[in-house]
N, C-alpha and C positions, 0 to 999 in steps of 0.2 A: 373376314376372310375365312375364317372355319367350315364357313357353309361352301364355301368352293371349293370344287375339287379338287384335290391336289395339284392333279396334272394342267388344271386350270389357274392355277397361282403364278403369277408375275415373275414369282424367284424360284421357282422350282422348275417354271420353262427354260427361263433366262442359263440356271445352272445347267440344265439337262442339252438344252439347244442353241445356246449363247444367245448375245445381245441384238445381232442383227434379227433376230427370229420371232423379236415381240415387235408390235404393235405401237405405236404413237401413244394409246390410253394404255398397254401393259407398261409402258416404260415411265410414264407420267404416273403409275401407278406404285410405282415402287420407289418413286420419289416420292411422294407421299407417306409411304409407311403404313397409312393405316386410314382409314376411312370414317363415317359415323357411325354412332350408336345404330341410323336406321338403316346402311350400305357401306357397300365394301369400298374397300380403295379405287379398285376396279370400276364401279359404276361412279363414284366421284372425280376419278380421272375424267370420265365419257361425260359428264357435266360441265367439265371447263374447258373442256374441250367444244364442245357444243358450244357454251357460251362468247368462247374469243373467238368462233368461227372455222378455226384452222390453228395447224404448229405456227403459221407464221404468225397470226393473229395473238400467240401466246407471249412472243418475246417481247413485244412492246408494252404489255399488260402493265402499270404501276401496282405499288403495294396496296393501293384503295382500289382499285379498279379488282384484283386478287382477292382483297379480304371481303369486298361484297358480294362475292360467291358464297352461297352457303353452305358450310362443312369447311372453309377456310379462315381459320385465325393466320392470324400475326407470324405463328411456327410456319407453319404450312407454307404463308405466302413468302416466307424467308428462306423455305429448303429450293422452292421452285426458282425464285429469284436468284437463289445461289447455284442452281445446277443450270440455267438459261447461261450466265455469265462465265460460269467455266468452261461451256462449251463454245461460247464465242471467244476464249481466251485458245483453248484446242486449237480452236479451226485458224488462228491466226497466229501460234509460235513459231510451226518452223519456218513460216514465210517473213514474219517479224524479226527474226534471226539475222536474215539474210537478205531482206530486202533490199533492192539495189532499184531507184526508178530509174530508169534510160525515157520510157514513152508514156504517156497520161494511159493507157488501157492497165501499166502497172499498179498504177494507184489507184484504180477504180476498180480493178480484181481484189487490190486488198481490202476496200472497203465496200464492196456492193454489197455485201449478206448480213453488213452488218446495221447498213442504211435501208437499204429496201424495205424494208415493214416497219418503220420508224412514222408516228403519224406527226410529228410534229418536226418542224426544220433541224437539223441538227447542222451547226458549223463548224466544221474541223479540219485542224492544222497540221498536217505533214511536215515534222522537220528534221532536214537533210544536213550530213556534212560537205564536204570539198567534194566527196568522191559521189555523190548523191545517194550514200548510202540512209536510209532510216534512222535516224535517232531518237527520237520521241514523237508522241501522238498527243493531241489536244483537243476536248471538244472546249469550247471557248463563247459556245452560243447556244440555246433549245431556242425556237421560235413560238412561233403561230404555225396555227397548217397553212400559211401563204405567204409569211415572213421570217425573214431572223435579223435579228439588231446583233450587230458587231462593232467595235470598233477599232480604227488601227491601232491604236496604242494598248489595245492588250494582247491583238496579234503578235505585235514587234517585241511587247514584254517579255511575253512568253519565247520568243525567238532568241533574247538575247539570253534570256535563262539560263537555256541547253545550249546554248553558243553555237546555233544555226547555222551554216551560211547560204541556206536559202531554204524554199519553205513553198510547198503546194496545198490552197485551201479548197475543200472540198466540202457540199452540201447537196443537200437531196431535197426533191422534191415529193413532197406524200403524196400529189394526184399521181404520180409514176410519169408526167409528160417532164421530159428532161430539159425543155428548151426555156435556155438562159432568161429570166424579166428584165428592165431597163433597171430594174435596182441591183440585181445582181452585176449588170457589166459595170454602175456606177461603180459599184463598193468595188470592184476589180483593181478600176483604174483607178482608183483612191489610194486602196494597196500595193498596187503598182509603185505610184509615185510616191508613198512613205518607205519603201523599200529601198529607192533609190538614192534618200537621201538618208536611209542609217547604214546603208552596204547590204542590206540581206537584199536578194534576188527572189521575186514571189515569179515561179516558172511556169504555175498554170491556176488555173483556178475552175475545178468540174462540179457536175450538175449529176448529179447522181438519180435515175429513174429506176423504174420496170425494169431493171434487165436491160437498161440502156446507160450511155451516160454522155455529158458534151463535154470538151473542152473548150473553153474561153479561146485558149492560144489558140487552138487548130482552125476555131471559128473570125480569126482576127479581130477580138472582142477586148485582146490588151494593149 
């Protein structure tokens, strides 16, 4: 970084012009700290960048998928991983607060940015009290890019844990097309009917896409 200009340094903008005023690779840059012996932070930011494609391409990245970037150890891929996850922790406190579902669009607002660039299935459990207020979050399955294994009894485990009284499960789709498969509406009606018989209430069960999402209930799929 000595060779850049001053006014050209990540944290000299950052302080001069604040945060909104750098760039994807200035800010990816100063998460890094520091760069290699042969380039700056700056131009190794614009490498991993390059490499996962895009910002959204960065958050799904695992720690091997990171450390086989070159100029990336184990540190590096640990500050990134640690700053992707605090920002997804940001962007979801004060609505985690206060989450109340009334309608499935509430529960796929609070989880679409966190599913949508996810390349492998993620299944996860929304659980509500009396008042359907938010109590705990679970992911409880990773798949394949075209499945996820679940089962009810660790749905229901985890339900009586937090003493649920009922419970919206939600998975995504990595082609981005949101429309339900015949395994999906099985495992619904599977969950359905285990529900029924410990008392928790499964109220929906969503398909998270692109920027789109289904509901099972609204589709009459439970």
């Amino acid at each position: 970084m000595r060779d850049v200009p001053s006014e050209e340094r990540p944290r000299e903008r950052m302080m001069e012009f604040g945060a909104e005023a750098l760039s994807h690779t200035e800010l990816l840059a100063i998460l890094l700290r520091t760069g290699t012996r042969s380039e700056s932070a700056v131009h190794l930011a614009g490498r991993i960048l390059q490499s996962c494609g895009s910002l959204g391409g960065l958050v799904d990245m695992s720690m091997e998928e990171l450390t086989a970037i070159r100029g990336i150890g184990p540190a590096k891929a640990v500050q990134l991983r640690a700053g992707i996850e605090l920002g997804r922790r940001l962007s979801r406190a004060g609505r985690e607060e206060r989450l109340t579902v009334r309608r499935p669009q509430d529960a796929a607002d609070y989880l679409m940015e966190q599913l949508r660039y996810l390349k492998k299935e993620h299944f996860i459990c929304l659980f509500l009290n009396t008042k359907n207020q938010l109590i705990a979050q679970e992911t409880l399955s990773v798949g394949t890019l075209n499945a996820s294994l679940v089962h009810p009894r660790e749905v229901f485990r985890a339900a009586i844990k937090c003493s649920s009284a009922s419970l919206i499960c939600v998975h995504n789709h990595p082609s981005g097309d949101p429309t339900p498969s015949p395994e999906d509406v099985s495992l619904t009606r599977r969950l359905v009917e285990a529900g029924e018989l410990v008392g928790i209430d499964v109220l929906d069960h969503l398909v998270i896409g692109e920027q789109s999402f289904v509901s099972l209930k609204e589709r009459g799929l439970m």
